[in-house]
N, C-alpha and C positions, 0 to 999 in steps of 0.2 A: 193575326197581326195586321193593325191597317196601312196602306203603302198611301203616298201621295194622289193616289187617283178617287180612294174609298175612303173617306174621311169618315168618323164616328157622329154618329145620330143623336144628340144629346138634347131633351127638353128642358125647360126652367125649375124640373124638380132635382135632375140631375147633374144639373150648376148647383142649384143649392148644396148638395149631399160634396161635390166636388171642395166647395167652397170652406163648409166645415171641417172639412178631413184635413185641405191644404193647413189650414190656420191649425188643425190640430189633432193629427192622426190620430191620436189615442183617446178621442171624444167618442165617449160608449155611445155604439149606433141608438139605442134607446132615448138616450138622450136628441140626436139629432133628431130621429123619429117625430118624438114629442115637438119641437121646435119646426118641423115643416106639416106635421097634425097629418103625417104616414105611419103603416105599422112599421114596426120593425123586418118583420120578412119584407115588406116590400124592400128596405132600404136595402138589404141584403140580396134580393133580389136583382135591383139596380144596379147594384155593386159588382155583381156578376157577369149582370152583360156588359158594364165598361170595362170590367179585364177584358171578355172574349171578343172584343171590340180592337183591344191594343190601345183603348185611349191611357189605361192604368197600366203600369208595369209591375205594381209591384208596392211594398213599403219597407221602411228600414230605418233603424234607428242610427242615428247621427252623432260620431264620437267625437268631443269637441279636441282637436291636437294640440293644442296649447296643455291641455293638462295632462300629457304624453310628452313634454317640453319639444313637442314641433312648433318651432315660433317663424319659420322663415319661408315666403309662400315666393314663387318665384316661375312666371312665364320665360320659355327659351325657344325659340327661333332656332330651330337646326337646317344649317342650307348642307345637301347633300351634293354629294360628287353628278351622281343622273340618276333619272329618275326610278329608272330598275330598282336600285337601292331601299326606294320606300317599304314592301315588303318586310325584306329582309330585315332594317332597324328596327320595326314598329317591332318586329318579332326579337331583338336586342332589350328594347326601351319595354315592354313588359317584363323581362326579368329584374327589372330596376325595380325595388317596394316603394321609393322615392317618386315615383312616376305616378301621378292619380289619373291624367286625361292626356290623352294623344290624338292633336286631330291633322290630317293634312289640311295646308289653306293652299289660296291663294295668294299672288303675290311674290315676294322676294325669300320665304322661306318654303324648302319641302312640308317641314313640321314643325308644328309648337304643339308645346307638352307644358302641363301645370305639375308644379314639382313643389314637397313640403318636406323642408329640414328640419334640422336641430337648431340650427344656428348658420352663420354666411358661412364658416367654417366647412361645416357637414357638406353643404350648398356644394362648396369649393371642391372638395372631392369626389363626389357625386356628378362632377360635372369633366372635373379633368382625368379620371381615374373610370369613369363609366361610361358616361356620355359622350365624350370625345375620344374614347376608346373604340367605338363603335366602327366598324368597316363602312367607308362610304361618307363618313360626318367630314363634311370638309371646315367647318366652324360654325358656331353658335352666336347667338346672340341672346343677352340673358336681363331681364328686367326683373326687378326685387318687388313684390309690392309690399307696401309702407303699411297701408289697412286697405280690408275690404269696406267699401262706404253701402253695398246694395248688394242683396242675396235675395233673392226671389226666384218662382217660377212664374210661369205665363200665366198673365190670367185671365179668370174664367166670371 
């Protein structure tokens, strides 16, 4: 796993291979092969040392929640009583299935957490029934988003 100090070694073959995979995991490596004029082992090859690297974590297929009638995507701001508490919540807000990302920031909230309902409904309970049930949540602050306008990774 690479840390901030050891950054991953990548040449211009290895953006390429990066680049087709981002746009389209499931592009048979033979294919990209042919299209950077490498064998196939090599690519797989290359493939291998950007896992043992930590640049690649990994792949996974992407279940879109709307057609699961998750239609309501929603940022919250949880300000905590102090800060001991952080711990303790994050390990509340993982039993929540509603709960996809939890990050401490900066700022005026302990946490925010990206949260996917049924509806504002679901939202509503999920929030007063779970989320603010939590030991330590002294109150929330909760933003609906409308649409996502940009979904990307970084790129290469």
């Amino acid at each position: 796993m690479t840390t901030p100090t050891s950054l991953a070694k990548i040449d211009g073959i290895d953006k390429k291979i990066l680049r087709f995979l981002m746009e389209d995991a499931r592009k048979p490596v033979l294919e990209i092969a042919r299209s950077i004029g490498i064998s196939g082992a090599a690519i797989h090859q290359r493939l291998r040392k950007l896992e043992a690297s930590g640049l690649l974590s990994g792949s996974k297929f992407i279940v879109n929640p709307k057609s699961l009638g998750y239609t309501t995507m929603a940022y919250i701001g949880i300000y905590l009583d102090k800060a001991m508490s952080n711990p303790m919540a994050v390990k509340q807000l993982e039993k929540i299935p509603e709960v996809l990302e939890c990050h401490y920031t900066t700022g005026n909230w302990s946490i925010l957490i990206k949260v996917l309902c049924r509806d504002n409904e679901h939202l509503m309970q999920v929030l007063n029934k779970e989320i603010q049930a939590i030991e330590g949540v002294s109150r929330t602050e909760t933003f609906i988003s409308l649409a996502q306008q940009i979904d990307r990774q970084i790129s290469i």
